[in-house]
C-alpha positions, 0 to 999 in steps of 0.5 A: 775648179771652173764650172757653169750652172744651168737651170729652168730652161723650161722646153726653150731650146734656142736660148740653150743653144746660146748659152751652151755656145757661150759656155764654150766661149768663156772656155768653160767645159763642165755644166751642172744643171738644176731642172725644170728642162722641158715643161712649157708650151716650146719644144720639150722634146728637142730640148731634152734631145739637147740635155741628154747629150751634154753629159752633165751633172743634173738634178730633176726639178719640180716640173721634171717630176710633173711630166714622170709622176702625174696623171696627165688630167692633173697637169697643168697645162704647160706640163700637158703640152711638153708630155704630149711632146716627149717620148718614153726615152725622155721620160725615163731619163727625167725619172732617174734623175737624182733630187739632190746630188753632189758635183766634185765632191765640193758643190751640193745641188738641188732644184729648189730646197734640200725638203722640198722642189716646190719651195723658194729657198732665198725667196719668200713671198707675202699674202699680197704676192710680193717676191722678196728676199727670205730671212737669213735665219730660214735661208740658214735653215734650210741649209743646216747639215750640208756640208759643202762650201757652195750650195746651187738651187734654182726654181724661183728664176731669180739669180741670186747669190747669198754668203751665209754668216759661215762663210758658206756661199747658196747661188742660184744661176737664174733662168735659161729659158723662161724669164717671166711667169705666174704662180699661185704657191705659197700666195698668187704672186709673179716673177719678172727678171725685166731682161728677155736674155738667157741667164747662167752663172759660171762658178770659180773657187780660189782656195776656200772662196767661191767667186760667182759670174752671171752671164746673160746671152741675147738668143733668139728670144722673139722666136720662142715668144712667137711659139708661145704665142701660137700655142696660145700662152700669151703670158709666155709670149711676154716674158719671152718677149720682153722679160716682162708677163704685161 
């Protein structure tokens, strides 16, 4: 089994465009895609246009929930902005979403915990907003009765991928679209991947093993930066630029 595992494009549809290119590249035909699709101050709605045409199998992320279950007044404003964007076929597609699913009968998928959307699974972070690693007994944890032998999660943007002492394998592919952000949940802290590139994982399993890939495609990310920019989001227009918040 060969697959690629895409996550938190976040309304960036050049950088989808590459890497989609790019998976068919490396010959790779079937994609699994962890959520978090349009919210951010880009274009929300050709990226969806994009998604809802690449027969994948997906689940819907935390902001995906934002943009179908939220009163428009209580959005935050990248929600606000990509909602403005989207039309009724948009937002029905993201509300059938599944939270969790299993691809092939071998990978669980889920956005950020198999609890809860909105909580980093292979990351913590300290009062003070330091972003580090979670413990191996709350990252088993949150594992406990989930059968498969390779689990995806995104959310944190982070790539990231851990074996558990039972041989189970939690990778998150990283960041499509959005490599910089701030957050204030569960402390105010920001997360900075140092690279512009568009980030995806390409998964391969050989007999019980799985064997993780990441790929980082250089796209058109100073066009992005520039939208960000004009939507007057300039801490988005850094990380787009430079993979940084400044």
């Amino acid at each position: 089994m060969r697959f690629a595992a895409i996550a938190d494009v976040h309304g960036n549809y050049l950088a989808l465009e590459a890497v989609l290119a790019d998976i068919r590249s490396q010959g790779v035909t079937e994609i699994v895609n962890l959520g978090d699709m349009a919210s951010g101050p880009l274009d929300a709605k050709r990226t969806l246009d994009i998604m809802m045409g690449m027969q994948a199998t997906c689940v819907r992320g935390n902001h995906d929930r934002y943009l179908t279950d939220d009163r428009l007044e209580d959005m935050w404003p990248s929600d606000r902005y990509s909602h403005g964007q989207l039309e009724a076929k948009h937002l029905d597609w993201l509300r059938a979403l599944p939270f969790s699913a299993v691809y092939r009968d071998a990978v669980y998928l889920c956005h950020a915990t198999p609890a809860d959307d909105n909580t980093y699974w292979l990351e913590a972070v300290t009062p003070d907003g330091v972003v580090h690693m979670a413990a191996i007994e709350t990252i088993e944890q949150r594992a406990m009765g989930i059968e498969q032998s390779l689990i995806l999660c995104a959310h944190s943007h982070i790539p990231r991928a851990i074996k558990l002492r039972d041989g189970r394998m939690i990778v998150n592919p990283g960041s499509v679209g959005c490599p910089g952000y701030r957050d204030v949940a569960p402390f105010p802290h920001a997360v900075e991947t140092g690279t512009p590139d568009a980030c995806y994982a390409i998964l391969e399993q050989s007999g019980e093993a799985w064997q993780v890939t990441y790929r980082r495609v250089p796209y058109n990310n100073a066009a992005m930066a520039d939208l960000a920019r004009a939507n007057g989001r300039a801490e988005w227009a850094s990380a787009l630029a430079t993979g940084w918040i400044g």
